[in-house]
C-alpha positions as CSV (number, residue, x, y, z in Angstrom):
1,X,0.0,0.0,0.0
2,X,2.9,2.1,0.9
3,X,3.9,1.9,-2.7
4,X,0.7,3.0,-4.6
5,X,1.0,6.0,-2.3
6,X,5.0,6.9,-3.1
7,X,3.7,6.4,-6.8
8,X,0.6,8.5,-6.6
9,X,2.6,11.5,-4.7
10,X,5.6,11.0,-7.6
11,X,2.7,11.8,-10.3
12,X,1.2,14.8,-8.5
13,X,4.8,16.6,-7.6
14,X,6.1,16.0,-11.1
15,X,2.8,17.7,-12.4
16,X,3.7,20.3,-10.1
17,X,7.2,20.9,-10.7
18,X,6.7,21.5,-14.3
19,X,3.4,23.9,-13.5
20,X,6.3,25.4,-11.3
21,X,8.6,26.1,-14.5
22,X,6.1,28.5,-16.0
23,X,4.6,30.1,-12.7
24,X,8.7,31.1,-12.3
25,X,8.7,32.5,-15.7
26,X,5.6,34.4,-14.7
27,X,6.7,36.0,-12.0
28,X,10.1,36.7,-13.5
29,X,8.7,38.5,-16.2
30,X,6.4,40.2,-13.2
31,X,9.7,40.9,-11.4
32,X,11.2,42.8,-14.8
33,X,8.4,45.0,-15.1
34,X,7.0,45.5,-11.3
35,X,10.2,45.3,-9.3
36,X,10.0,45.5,-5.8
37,X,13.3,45.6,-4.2
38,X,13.9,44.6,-0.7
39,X,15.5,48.0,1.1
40,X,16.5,48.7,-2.5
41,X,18.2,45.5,-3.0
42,X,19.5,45.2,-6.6
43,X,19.8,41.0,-6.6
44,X,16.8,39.4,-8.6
45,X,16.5,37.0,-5.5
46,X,16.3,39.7,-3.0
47,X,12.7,40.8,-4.5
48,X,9.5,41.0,-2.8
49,X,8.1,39.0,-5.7
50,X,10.7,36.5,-5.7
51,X,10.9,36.2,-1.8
52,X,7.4,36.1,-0.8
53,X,5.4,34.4,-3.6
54,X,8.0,32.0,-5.5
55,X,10.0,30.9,-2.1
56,X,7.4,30.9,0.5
57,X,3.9,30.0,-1.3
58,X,5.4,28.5,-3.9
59,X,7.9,26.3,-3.0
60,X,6.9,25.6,0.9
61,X,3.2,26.5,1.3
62,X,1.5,24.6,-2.3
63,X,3.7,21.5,-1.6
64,X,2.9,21.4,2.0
65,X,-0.9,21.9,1.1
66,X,-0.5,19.0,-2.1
67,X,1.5,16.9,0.4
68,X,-1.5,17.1,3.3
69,X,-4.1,16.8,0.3
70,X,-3.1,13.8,-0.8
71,X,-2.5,12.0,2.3
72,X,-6.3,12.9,3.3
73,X,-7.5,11.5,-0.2
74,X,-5.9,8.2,0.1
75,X,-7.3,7.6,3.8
76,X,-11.0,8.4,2.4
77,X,-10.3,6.0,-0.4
78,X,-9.0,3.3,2.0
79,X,-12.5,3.6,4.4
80,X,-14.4,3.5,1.2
């Protein structure tokens, strides 16, 4: 059983990590046009954009939420 969840969570992240590609290119373009420099920070990582949305949502918030998701999905189809 252990298994068919490892595979099923495999699936889902790889959909995500692509889908991850083009919400970075998004916000990089966002970034080029909108900057919003941490205390005038000149680095492209050191931007509000880049910080808040693609560091923390993006890369610890969505995967925790996918992770927890998934988990809750499998334990209602294993009482069903």
């Amino acid at each position: 059983m252990n298994s068919k969840r490892s595979i099923n969570e495999l699936g889902i992240f790889t959909i995500y990590s692509l889908l991850y590609i083009f919400i970075v290119a998004i916000f990089s373009v966002a970034i080029m046009y909108f900057p919003m420099p941490i205390l005038g920070a000149r680095n492209f990582t050191e931007d509000v954009w880049y910080v808040v949305f693609i560091k923390i949502i993006f890369l610890l918030f969505i995967p925790l939420f996918i992770e927890n998701s998934s988990t809750k999905f499998l334990i209602f189809l294993k009482l069903n």
